[in-house]
Biopython code that builds the backbone (N, CA, C, O; Angstrom):
import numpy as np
from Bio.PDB.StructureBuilder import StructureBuilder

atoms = [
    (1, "UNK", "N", (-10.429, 10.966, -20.423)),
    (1, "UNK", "CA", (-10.052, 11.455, -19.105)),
    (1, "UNK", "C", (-8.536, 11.315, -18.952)),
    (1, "UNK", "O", (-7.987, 10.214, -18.985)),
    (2, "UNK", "N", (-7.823, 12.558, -18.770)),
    (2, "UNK", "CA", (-7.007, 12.024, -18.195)),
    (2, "UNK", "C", (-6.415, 11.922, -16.676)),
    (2, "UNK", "O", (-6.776, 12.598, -15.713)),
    (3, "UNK", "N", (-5.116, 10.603, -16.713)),
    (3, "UNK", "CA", (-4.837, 10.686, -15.639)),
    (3, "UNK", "C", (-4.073, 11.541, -14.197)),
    (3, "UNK", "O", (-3.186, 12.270, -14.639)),
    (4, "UNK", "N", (-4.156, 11.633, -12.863)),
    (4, "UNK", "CA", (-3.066, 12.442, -12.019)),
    (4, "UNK", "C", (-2.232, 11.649, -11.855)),
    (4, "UNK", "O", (-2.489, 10.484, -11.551)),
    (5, "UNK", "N", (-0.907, 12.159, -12.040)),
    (5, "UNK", "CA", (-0.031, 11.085, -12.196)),
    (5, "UNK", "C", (0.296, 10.907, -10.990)),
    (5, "UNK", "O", (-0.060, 9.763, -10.704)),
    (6, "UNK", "N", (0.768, 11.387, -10.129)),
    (6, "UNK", "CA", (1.037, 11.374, -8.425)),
    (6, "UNK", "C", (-0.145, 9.947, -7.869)),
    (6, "UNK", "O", (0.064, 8.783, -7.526)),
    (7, "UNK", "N", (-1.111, 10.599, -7.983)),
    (7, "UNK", "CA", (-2.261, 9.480, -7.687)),
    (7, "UNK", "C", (-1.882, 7.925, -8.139)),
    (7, "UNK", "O", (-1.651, 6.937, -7.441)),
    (8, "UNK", "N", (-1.912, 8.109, -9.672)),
    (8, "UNK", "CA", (-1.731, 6.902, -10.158)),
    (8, "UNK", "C", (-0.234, 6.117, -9.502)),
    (8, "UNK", "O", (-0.046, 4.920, -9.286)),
    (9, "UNK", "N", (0.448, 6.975, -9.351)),
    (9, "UNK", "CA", (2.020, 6.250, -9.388)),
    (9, "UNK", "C", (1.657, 5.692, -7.514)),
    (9, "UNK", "O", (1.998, 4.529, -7.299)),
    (10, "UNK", "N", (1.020, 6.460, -6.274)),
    (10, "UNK", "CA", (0.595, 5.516, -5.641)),
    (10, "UNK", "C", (-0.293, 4.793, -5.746)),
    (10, "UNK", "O", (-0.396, 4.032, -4.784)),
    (11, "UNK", "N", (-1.092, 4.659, -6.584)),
    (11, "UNK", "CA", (-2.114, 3.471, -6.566)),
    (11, "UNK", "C", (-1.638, 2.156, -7.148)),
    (11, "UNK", "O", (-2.005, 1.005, -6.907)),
    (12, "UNK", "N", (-0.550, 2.721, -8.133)),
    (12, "UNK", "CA", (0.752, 0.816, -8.280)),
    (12, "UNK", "C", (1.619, 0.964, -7.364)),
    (12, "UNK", "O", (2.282, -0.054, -7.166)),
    (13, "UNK", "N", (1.976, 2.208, -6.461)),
    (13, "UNK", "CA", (3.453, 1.763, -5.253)),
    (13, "UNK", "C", (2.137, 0.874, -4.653)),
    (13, "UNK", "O", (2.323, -0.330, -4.828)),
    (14, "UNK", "N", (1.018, 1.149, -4.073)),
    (14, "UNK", "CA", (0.164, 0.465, -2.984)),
    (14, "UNK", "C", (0.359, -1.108, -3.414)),
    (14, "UNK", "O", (0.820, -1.991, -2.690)),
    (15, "UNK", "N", (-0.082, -1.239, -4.705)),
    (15, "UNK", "CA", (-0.254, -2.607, -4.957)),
    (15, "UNK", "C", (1.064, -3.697, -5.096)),
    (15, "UNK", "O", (1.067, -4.923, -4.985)),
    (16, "UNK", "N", (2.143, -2.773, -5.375)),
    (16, "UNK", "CA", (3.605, -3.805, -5.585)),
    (16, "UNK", "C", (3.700, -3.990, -4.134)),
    (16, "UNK", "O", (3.697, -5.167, -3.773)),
    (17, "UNK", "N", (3.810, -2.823, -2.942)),
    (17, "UNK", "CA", (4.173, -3.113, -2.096)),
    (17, "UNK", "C", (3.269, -3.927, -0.862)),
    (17, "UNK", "O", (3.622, -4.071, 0.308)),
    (18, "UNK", "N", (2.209, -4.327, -1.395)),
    (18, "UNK", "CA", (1.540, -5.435, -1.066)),
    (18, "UNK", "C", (1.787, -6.587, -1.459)),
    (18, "UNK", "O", (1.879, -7.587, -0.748)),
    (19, "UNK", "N", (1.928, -6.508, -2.783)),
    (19, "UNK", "CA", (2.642, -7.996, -3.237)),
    (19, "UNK", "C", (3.744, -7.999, -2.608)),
    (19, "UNK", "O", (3.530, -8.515, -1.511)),
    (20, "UNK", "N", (5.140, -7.607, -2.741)),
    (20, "UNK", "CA", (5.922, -7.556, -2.434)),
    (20, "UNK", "C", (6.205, -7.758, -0.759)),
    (20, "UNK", "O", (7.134, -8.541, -0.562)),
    (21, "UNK", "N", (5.610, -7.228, 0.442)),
    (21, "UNK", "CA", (5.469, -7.851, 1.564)),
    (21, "UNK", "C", (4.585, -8.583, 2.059)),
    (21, "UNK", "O", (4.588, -8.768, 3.276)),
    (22, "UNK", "N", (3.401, -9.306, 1.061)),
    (22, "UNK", "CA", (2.830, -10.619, 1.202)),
    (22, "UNK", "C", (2.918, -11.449, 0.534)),
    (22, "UNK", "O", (2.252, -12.454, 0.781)),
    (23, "UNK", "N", (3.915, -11.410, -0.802)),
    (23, "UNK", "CA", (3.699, -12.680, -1.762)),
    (23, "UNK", "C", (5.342, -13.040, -2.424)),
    (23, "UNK", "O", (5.573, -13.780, -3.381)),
    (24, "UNK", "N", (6.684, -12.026, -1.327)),
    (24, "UNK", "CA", (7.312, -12.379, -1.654)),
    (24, "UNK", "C", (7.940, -12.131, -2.747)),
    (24, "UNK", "O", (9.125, -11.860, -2.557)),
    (25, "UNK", "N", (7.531, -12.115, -4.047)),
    (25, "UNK", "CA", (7.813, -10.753, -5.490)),
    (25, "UNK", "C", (6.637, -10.269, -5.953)),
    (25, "UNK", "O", (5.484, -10.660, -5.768)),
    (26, "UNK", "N", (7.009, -9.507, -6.483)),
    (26, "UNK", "CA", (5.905, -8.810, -7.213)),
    (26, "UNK", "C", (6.173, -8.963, -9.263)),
    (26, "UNK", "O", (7.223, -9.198, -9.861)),
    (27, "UNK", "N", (5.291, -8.807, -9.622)),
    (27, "UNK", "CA", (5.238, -8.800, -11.460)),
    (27, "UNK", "C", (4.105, -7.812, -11.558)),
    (27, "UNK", "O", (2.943, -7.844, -11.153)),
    (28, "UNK", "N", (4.937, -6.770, -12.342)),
    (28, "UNK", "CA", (4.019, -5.570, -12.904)),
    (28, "UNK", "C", (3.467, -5.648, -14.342)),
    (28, "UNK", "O", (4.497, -6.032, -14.897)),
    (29, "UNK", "N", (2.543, -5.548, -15.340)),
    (29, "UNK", "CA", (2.608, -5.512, -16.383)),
    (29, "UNK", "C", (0.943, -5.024, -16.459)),
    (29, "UNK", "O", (-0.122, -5.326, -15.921)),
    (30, "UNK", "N", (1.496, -4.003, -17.564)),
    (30, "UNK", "CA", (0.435, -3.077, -18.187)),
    (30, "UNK", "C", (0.044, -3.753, -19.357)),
    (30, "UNK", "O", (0.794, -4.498, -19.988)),
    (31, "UNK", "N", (-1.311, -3.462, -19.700)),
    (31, "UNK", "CA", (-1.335, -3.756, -21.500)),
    (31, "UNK", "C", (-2.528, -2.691, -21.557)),
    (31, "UNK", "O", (-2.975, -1.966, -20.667)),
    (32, "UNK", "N", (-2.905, -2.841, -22.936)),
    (32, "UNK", "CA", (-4.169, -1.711, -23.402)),
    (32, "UNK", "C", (-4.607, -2.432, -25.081)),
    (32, "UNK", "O", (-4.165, -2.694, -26.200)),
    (33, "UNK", "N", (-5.741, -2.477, -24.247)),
    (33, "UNK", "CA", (-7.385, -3.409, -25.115)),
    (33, "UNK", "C", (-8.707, -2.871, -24.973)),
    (33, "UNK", "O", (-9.414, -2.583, -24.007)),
    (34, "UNK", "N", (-8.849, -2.814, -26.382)),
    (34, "UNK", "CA", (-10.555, -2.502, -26.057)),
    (34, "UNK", "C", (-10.947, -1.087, -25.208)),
    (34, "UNK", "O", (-11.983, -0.874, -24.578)),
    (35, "UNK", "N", (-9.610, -0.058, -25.423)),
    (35, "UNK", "CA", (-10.240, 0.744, -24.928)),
    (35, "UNK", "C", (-9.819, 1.424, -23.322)),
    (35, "UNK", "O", (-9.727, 2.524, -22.776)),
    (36, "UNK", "N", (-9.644, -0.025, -23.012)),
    (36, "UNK", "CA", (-9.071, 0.083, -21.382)),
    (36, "UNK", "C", (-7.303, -0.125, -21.376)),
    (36, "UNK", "O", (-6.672, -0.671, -22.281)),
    (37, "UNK", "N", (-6.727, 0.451, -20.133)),
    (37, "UNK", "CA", (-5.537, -0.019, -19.973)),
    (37, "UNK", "C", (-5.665, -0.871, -18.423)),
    (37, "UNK", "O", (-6.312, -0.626, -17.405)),
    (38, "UNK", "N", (-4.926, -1.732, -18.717)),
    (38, "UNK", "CA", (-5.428, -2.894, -17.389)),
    (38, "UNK", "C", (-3.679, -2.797, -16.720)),
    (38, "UNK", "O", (-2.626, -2.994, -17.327)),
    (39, "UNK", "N", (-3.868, -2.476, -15.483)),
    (39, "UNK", "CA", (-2.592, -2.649, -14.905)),
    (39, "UNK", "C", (-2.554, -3.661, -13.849)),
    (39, "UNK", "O", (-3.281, -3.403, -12.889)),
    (40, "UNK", "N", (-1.964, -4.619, -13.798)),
    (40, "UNK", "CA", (-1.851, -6.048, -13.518)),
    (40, "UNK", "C", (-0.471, -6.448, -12.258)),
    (40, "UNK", "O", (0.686, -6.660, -12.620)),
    (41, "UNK", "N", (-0.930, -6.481, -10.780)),
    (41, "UNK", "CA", (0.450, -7.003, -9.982)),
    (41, "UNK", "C", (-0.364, -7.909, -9.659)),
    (41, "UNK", "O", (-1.593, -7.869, -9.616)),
    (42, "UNK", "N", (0.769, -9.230, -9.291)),
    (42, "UNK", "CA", (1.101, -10.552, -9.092)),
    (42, "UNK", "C", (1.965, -10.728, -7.974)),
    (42, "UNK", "O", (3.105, -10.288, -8.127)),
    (43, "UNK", "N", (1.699, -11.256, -6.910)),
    (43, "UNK", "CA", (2.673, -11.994, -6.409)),
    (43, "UNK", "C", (2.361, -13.482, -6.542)),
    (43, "UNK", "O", (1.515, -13.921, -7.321)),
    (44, "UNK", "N", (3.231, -14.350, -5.583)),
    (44, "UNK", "CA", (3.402, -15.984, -5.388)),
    (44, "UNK", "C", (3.044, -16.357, -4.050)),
    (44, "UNK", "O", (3.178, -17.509, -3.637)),
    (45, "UNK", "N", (2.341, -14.886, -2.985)),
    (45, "UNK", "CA", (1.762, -15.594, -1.649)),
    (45, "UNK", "C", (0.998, -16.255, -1.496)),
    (45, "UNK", "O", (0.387, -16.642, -2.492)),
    (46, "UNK", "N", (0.666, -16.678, -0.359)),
    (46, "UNK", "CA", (-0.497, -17.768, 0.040)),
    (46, "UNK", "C", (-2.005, -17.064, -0.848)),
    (46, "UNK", "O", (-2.909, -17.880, -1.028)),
    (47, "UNK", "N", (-2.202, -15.860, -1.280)),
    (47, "UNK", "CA", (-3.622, -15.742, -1.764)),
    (47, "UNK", "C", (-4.314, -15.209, -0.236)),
    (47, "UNK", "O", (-3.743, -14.676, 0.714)),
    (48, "UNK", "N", (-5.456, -15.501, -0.374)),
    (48, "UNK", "CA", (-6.830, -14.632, 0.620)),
    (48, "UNK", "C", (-7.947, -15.634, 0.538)),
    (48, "UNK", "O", (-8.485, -16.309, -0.341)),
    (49, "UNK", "N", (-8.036, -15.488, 1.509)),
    (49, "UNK", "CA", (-9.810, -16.644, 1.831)),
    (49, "UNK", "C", (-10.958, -15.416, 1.347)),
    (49, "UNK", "O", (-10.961, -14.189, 1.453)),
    (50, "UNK", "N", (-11.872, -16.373, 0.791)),
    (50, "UNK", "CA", (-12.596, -16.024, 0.044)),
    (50, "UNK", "C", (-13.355, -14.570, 0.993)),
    (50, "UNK", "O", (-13.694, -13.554, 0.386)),
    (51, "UNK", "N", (-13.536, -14.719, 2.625)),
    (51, "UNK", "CA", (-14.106, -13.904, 2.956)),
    (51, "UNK", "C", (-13.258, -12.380, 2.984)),
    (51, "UNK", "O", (-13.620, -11.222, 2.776)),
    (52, "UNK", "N", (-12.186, -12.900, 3.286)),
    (52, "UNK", "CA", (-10.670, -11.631, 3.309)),
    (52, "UNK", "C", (-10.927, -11.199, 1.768)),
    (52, "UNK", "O", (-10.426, -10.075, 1.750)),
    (53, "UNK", "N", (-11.321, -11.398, 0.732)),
    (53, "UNK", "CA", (-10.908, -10.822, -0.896)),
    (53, "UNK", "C", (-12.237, -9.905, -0.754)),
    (53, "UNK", "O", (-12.229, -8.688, -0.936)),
    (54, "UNK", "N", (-13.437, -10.706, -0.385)),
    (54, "UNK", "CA", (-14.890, -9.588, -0.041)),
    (54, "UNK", "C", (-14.869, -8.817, 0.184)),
    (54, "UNK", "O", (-15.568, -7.991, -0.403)),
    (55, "UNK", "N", (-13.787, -8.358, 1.545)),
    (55, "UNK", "CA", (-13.393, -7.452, 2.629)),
    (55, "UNK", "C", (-12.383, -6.368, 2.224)),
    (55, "UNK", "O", (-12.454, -5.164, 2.473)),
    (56, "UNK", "N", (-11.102, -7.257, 1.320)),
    (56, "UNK", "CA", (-9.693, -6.574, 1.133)),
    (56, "UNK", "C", (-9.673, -4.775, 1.048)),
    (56, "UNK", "O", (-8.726, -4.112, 1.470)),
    (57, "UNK", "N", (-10.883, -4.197, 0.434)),
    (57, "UNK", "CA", (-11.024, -2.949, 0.185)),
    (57, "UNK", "C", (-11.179, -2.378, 0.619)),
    (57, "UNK", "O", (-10.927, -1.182, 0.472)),
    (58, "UNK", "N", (-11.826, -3.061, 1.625)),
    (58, "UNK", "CA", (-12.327, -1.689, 3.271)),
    (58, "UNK", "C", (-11.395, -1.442, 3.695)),
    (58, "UNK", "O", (-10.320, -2.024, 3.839)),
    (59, "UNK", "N", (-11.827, -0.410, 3.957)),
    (59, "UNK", "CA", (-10.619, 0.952, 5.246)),
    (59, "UNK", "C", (-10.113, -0.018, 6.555)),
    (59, "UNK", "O", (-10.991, -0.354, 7.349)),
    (60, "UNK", "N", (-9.261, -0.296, 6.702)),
    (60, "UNK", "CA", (-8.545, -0.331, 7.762)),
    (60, "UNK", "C", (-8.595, -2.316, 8.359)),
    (60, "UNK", "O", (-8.168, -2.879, 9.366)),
    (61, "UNK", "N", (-9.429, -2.869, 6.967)),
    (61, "UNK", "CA", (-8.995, -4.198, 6.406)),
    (61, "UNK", "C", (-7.754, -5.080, 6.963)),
    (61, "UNK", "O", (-6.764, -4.694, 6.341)),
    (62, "UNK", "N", (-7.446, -5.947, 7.735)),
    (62, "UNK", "CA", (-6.270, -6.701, 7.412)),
    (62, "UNK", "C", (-6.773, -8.503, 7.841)),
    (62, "UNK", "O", (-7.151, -8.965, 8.918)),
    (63, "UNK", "N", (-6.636, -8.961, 6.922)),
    (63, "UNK", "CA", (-7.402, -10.537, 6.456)),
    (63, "UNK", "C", (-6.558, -11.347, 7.018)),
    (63, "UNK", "O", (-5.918, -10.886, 7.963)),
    (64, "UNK", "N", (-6.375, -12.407, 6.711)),
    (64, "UNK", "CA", (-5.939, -13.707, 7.213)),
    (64, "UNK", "C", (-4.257, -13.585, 7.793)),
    (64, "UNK", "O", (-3.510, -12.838, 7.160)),
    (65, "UNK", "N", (-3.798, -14.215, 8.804)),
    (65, "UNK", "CA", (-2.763, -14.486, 9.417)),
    (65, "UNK", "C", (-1.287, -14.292, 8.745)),
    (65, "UNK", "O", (-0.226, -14.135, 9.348)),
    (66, "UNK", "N", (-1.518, -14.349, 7.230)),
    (66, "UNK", "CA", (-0.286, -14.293, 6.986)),
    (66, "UNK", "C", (-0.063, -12.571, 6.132)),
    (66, "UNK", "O", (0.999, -12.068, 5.766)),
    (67, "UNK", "N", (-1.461, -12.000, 6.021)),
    (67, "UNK", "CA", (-1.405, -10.407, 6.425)),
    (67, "UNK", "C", (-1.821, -10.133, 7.451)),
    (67, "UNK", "O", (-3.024, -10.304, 7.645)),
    (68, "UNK", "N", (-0.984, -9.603, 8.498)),
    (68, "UNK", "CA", (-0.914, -9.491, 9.786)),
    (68, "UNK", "C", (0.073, -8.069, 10.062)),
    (68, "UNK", "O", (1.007, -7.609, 9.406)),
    (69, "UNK", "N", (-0.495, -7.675, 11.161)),
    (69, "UNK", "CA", (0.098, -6.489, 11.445)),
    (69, "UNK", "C", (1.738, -6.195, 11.360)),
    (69, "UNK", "O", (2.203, -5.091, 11.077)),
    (70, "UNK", "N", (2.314, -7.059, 11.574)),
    (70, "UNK", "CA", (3.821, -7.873, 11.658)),
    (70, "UNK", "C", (4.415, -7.305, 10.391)),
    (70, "UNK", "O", (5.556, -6.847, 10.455)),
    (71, "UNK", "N", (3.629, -7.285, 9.017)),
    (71, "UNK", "CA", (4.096, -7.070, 7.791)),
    (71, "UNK", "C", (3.943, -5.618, 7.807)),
    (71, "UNK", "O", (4.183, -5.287, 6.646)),
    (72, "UNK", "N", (3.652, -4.481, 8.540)),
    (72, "UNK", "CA", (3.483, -3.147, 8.769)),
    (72, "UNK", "C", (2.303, -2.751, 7.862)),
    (72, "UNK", "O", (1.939, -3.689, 7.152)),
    (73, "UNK", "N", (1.799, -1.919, 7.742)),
    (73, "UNK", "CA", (0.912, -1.187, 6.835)),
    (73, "UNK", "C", (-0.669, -0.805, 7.661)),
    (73, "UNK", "O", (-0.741, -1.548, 8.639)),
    (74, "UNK", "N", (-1.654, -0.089, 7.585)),
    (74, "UNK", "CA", (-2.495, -0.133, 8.389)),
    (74, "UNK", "C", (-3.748, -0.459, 7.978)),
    (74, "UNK", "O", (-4.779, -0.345, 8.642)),
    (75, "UNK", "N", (-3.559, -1.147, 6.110)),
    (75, "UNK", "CA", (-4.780, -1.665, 6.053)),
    (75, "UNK", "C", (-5.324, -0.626, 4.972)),
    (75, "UNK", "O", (-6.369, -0.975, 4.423)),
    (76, "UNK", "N", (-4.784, 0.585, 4.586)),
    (76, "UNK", "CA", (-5.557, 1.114, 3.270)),
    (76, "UNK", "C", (-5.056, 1.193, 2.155)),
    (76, "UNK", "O", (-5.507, 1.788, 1.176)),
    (77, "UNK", "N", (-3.920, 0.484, 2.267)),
    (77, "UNK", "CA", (-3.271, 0.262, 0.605)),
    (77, "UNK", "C", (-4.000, 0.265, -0.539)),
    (77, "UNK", "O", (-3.886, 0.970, -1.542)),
    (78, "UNK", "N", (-4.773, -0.615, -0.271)),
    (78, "UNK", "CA", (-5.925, -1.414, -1.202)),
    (78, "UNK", "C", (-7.346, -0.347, -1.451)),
    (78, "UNK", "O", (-7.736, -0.100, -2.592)),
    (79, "UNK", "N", (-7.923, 0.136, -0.406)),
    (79, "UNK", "CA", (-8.841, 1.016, 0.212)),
    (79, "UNK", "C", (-7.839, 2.200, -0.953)),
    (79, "UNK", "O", (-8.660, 2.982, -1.432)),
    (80, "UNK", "N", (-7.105, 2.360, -1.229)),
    (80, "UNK", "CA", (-6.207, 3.819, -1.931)),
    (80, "UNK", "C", (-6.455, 3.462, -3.397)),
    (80, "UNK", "O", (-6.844, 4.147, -4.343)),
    (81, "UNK", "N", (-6.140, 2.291, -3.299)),
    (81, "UNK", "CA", (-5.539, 1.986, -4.850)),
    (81, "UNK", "C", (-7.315, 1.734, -5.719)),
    (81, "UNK", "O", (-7.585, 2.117, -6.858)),
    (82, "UNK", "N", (-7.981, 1.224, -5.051)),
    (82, "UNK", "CA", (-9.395, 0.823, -5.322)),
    (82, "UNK", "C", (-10.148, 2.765, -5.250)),
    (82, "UNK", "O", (-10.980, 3.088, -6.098)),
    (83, "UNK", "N", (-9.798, 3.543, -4.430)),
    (83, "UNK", "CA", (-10.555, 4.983, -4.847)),
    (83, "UNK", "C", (-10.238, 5.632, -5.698)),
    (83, "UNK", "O", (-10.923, 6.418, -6.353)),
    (84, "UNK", "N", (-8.574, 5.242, -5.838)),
    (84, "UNK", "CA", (-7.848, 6.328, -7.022)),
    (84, "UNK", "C", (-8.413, 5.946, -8.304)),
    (84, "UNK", "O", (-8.601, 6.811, -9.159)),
    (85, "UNK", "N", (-8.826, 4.202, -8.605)),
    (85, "UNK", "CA", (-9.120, 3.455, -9.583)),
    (85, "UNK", "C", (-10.371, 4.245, -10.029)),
    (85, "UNK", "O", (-10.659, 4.856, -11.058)),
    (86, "UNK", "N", (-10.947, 4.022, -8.971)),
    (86, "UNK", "CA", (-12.421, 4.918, -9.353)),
    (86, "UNK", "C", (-12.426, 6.618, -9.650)),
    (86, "UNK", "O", (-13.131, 7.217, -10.462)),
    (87, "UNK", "N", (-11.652, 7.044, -8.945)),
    (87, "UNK", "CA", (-11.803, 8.560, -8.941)),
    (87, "UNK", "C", (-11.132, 8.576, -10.774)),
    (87, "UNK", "O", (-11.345, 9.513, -11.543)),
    (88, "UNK", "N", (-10.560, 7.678, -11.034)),
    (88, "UNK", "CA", (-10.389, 7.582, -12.829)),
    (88, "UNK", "C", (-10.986, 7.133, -13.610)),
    (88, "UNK", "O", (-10.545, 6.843, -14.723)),
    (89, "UNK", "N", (-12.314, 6.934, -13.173)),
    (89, "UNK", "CA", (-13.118, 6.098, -14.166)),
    (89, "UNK", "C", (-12.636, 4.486, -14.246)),
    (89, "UNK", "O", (-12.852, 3.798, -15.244)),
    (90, "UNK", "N", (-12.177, 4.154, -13.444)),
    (90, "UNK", "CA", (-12.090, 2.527, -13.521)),
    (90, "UNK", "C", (-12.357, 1.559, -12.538)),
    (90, "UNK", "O", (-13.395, 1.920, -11.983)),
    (91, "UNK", "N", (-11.972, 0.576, -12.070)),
    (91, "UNK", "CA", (-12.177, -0.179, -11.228)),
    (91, "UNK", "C", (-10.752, -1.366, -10.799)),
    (91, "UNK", "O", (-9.824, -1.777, -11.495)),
    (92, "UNK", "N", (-11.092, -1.606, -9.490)),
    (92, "UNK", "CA", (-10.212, -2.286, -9.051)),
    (92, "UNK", "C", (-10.894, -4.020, -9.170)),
    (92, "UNK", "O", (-12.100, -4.072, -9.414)),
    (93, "UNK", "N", (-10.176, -5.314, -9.011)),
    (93, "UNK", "CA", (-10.426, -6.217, -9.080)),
    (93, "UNK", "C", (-9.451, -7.372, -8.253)),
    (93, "UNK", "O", (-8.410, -7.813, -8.741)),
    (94, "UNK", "N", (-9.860, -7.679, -7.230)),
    (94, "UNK", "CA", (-8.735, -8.830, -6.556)),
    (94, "UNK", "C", (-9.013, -10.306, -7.014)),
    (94, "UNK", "O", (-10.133, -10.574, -7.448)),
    (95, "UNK", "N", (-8.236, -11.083, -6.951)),
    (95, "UNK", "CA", (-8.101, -12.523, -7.469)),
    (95, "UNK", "C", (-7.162, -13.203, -6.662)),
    (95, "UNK", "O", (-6.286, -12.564, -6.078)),
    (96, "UNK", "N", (-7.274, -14.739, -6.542)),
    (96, "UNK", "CA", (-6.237, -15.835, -6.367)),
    (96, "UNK", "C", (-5.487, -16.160, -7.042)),
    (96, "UNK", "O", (-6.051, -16.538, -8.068)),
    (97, "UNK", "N", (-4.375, -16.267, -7.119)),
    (97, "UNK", "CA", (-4.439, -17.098, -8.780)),
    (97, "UNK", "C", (-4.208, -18.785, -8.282)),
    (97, "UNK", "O", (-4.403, -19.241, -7.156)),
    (98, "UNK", "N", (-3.753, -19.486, -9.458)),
    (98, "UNK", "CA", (-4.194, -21.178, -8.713)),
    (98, "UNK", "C", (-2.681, -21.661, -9.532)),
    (98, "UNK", "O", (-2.243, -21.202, -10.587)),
    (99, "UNK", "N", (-2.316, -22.312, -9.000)),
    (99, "UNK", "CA", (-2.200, -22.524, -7.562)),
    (99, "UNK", "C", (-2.139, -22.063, -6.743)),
    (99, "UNK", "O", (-2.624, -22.607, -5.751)),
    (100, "UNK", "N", (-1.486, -20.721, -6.617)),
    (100, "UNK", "CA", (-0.504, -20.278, -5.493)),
    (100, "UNK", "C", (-0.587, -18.968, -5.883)),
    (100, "UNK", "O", (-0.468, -18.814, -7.099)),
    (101, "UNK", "N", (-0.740, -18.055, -5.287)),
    (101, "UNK", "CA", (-0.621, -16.470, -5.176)),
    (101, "UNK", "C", (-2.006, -15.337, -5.661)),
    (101, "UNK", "O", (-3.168, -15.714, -5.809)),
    (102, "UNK", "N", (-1.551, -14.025, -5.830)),
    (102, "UNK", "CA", (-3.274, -13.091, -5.360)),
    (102, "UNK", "C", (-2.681, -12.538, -6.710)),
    (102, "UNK", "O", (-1.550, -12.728, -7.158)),
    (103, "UNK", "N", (-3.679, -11.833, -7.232)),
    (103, "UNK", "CA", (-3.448, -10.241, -8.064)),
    (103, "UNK", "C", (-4.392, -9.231, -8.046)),
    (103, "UNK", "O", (-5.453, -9.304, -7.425)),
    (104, "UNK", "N", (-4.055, -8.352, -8.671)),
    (104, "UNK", "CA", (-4.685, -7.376, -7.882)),
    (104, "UNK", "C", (-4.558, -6.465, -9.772)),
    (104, "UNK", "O", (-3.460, -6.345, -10.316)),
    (105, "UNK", "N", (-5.710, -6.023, -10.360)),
    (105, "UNK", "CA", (-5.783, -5.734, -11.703)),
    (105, "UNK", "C", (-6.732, -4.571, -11.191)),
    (105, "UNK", "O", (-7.752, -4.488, -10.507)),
    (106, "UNK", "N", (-5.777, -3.614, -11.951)),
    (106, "UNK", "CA", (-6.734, -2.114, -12.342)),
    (106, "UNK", "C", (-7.512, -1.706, -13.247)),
    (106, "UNK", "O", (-6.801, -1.913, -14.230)),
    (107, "UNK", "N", (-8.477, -1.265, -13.651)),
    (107, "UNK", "CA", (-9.135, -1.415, -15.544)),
    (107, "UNK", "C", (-9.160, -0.083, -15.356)),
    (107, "UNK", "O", (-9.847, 0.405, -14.459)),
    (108, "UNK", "N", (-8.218, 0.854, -16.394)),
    (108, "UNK", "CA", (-8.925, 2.379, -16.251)),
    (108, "UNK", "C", (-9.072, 2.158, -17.875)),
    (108, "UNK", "O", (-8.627, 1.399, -18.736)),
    (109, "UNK", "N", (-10.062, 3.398, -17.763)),
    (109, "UNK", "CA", (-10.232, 4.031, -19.271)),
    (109, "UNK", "C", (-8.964, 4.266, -19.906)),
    (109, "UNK", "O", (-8.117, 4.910, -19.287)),
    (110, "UNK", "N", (-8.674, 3.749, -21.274)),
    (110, "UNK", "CA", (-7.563, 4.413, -22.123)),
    (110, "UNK", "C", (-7.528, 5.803, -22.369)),
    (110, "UNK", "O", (-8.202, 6.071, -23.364)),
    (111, "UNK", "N", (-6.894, 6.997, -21.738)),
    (111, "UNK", "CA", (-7.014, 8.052, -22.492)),
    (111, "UNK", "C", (-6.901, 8.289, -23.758)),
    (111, "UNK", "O", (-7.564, 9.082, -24.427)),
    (112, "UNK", "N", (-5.730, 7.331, -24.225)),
    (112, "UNK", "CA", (-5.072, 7.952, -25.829)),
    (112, "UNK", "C", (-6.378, 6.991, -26.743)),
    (112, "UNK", "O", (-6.152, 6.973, -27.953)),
    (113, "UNK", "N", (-7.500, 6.324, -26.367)),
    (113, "UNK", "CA", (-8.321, 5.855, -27.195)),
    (113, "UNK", "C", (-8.640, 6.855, -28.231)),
    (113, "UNK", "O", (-9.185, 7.668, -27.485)),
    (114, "UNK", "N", (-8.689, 7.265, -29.116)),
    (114, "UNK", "CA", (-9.426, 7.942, -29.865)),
    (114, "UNK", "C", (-8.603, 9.006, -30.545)),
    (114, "UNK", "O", (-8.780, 9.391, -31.701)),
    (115, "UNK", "N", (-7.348, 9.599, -29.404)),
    (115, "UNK", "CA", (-6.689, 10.459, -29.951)),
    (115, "UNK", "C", (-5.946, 10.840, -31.203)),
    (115, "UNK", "O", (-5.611, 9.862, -31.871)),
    (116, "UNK", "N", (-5.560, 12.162, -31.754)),
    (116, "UNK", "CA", (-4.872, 12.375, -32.789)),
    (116, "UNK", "C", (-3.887, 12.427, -33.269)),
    (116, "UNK", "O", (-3.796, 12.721, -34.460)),
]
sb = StructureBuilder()
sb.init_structure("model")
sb.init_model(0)
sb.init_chain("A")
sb.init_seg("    ")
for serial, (resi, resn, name, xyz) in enumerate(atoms, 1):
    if name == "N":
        sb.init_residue(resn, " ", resi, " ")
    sb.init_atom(name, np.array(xyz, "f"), 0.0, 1.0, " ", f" {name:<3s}", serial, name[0])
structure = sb.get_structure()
């Protein structure tokens, strides 16, 4: 399959600029294994209570106090980046990390798997 690139290129603006106005920086990094290419943002914010990470994907979503309306956005960043994931054959995945901060990992299919 391949990818739309427009699509894809907002489905990582969505996710940096979530890190980036909840966690303070953001870290981008791609790799490709097994088939899949996994695209990987990081920030260093407080993270998400377990019920807010359940939730994070729904339409119009905004979780715990320190994502708050204040930081602008209306809540479908995530809801974007999680359909585009799918509308490519992949999936979205949120996390904590530990100590301190969230990520947010894409798994799409490798196109160039197989190619000539």
């Amino acid at each position: 399959m391949e990818g739309n690139a427009p699509m894809l290129r907002e489905m990582v603006s969505n996710l940096i600029d979530n890190a980036v106005s909840y966690g303070e920086r953001a870290r981008l990094s791609v790799t490709r294994a097994n088939g899949e290419v996994l695209v990987r943002v990081e920030d260093d914010g407080p993270g998400m209570s377990a019920e807010a990470l359940a939730s994070a994907a729904d339409p119009f979503y905004r979780g715990d106090a320190s994502r708050n309306r204040t930081t602008g956005g209306a809540g479908l960043g995530l809801t974007l980046a999680d359909a585009i994931a799918k509308a490519h054959g992949g999936s979205l995945a949120l996390e904590n990390r530990t100590p301190r901060g969230f990520a947010a990992t894409i798994k799409l299919p490798d196109a160039m798997q197989g190619a000539t």
